[in-house]
N, C-alpha and C positions, 0 to 999 in steps of 0.2 A: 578643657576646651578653650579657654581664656587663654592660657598659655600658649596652645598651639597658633590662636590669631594674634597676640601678638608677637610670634615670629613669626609671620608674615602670611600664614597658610587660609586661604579660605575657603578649600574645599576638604572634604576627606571621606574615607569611605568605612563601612562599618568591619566588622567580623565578627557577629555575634552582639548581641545587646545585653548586657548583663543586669540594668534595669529595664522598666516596662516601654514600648518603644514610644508611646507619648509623652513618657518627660526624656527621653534619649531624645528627639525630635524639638522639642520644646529648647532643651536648653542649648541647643547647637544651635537654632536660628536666633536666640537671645545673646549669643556670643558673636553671630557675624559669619558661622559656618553653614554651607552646605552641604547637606549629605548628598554624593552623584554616585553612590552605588551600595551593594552590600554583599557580603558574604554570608548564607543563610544554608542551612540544611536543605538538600532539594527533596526528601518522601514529602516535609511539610506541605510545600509548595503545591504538588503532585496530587496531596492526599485532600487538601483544604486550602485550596486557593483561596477562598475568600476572607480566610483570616492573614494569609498572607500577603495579600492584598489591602488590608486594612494596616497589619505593621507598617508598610509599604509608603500607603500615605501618609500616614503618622510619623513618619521621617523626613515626605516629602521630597522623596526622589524617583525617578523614575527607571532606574535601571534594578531588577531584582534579579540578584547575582550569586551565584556559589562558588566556593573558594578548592572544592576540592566532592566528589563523588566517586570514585572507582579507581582502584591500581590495577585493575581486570586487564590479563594477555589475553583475553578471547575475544574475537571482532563483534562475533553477537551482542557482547555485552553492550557493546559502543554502539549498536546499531538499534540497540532496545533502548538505550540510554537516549540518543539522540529523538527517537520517535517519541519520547514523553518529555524532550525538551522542547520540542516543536509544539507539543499540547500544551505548553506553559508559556511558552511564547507569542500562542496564538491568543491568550488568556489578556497576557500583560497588555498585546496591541490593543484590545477591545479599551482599555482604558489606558491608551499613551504611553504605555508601557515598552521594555524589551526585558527581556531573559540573560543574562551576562553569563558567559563561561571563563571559567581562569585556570589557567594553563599550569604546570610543573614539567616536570622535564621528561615524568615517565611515559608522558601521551608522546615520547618520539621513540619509543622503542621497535624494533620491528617485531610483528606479531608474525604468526604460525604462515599466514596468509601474505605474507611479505608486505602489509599495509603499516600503519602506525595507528594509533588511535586518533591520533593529534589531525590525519591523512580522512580520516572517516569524519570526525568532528567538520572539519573545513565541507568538507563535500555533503554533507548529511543534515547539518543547520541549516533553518531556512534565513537567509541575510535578510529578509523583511521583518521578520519579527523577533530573532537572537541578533545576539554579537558576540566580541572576545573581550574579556578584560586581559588582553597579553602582560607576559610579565618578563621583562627584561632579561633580569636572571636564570630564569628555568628555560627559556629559548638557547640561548648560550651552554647552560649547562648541559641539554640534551642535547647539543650538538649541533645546533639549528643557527644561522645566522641572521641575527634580530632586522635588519635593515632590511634584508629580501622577505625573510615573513611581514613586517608591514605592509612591505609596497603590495606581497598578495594579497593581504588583507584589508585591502583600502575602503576606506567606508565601511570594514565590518567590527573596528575598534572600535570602541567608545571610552573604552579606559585605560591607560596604559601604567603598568606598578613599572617604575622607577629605583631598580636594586641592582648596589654593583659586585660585581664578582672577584674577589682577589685568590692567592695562590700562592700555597706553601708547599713544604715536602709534604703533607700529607694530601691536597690538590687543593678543589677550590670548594671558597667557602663567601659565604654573605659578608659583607659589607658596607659601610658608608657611599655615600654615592658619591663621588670623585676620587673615594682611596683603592678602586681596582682599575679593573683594565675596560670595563664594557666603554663604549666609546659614546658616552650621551652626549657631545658636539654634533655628530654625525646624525644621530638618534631623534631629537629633538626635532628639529625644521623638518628633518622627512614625515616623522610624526605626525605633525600640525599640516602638512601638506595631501596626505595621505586622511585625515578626515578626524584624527583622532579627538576628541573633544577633551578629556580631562587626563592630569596629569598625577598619582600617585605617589609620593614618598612611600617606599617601603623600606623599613628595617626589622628583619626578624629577630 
């Protein structure tokens, strides 16, 4: 954590705690870091909010976020899935809360139903008490052009992951952020214009 503030970073987001989350909490604000998000299993969330609600604090952020739930092609899945993000959304707002979703590329594939998951997601969260933690890379990757998904998603970011995409003969693959093509000149100002509040390094 030391390391990461002194090259220059002071916010960052979790993916899992592999200590207990009041010394993960504890020693990030002793270093000068903020935690503005997380990536956490969502049955816990679902099944005993109140403990995850208490990790939650103990981080001292207020977005509680999952990184990943479902490769599911059936619309149903997405439409159960969303009616119990909505309950956990409704949860977080009672205490300043929101619910984060974050994105990959598969929620753009087209289902049986000619929708995407990514198509039910947008329309199915409630924007009062979810958001997106969109992610650079897997927008691109599915196909999807990162600058017009912002602008429809204005005010419904709160975190955006910052990964760039390059391209070999075998196609594209993760990268540093300036050694591919995604265009974060472009990216950035529409970003911050569009409501997004925090910015994500990501390298997987």
């Amino acid at each position: 954590f030391r390391k990461l503030r002194e090259m220059g970073y002071t916010q960052v987001q979790t993916a899992g705690c592999e200590i207990p989350f009041a010394d993960f909490g504890r020693i990030a604000a002793e270093e000068g870091l903020q935690i503005v998000g997380t990536h956490e299993p969502f049955d816990p969330m679902l099944e005993n909010f109140e403990e995850a609600l208490a990790n939650h604090q103990a981080l001292n952020t207020k977005f509680m976020g999952i990184g990943l739930y479902t490769r599911s092609q059936e619309p149903e899945v997405w439409y159960d899935f969303c009616r119990k993000a909505n309950e956990v959304g409704k949860k977080c707002a009672e205490h300043g809360m929101k619910f984060t979703y974050h994105n990959h590329s598969f929620e753009f594939v087209k289902m049986a139903n000619g929708e995407s998951a990514f198509d039910i997601l947008v329309r199915e969260l409630d924007p009062e008490t979810t958001s997106f933690c969109l992610d650079t890379y897997w927008i691109q990757h599915g196909g999807g052009d990162v600058r017009a998904w912002i602008e429809r998603l204005a005010g419904r970011i709160d975190i955006l992951h910052l990964k760039d995409m390059g391209v070999n003969e075998n196609g594209p693959f993760i990268t540093e952020c300036g050694n591919g093509n995604i265009n974060f000149d472009g990216i950035i100002p529409l970003a911050e214009a569009c409501g997004v509040k925090h910015f994500c390094v990501e390298q997987d």
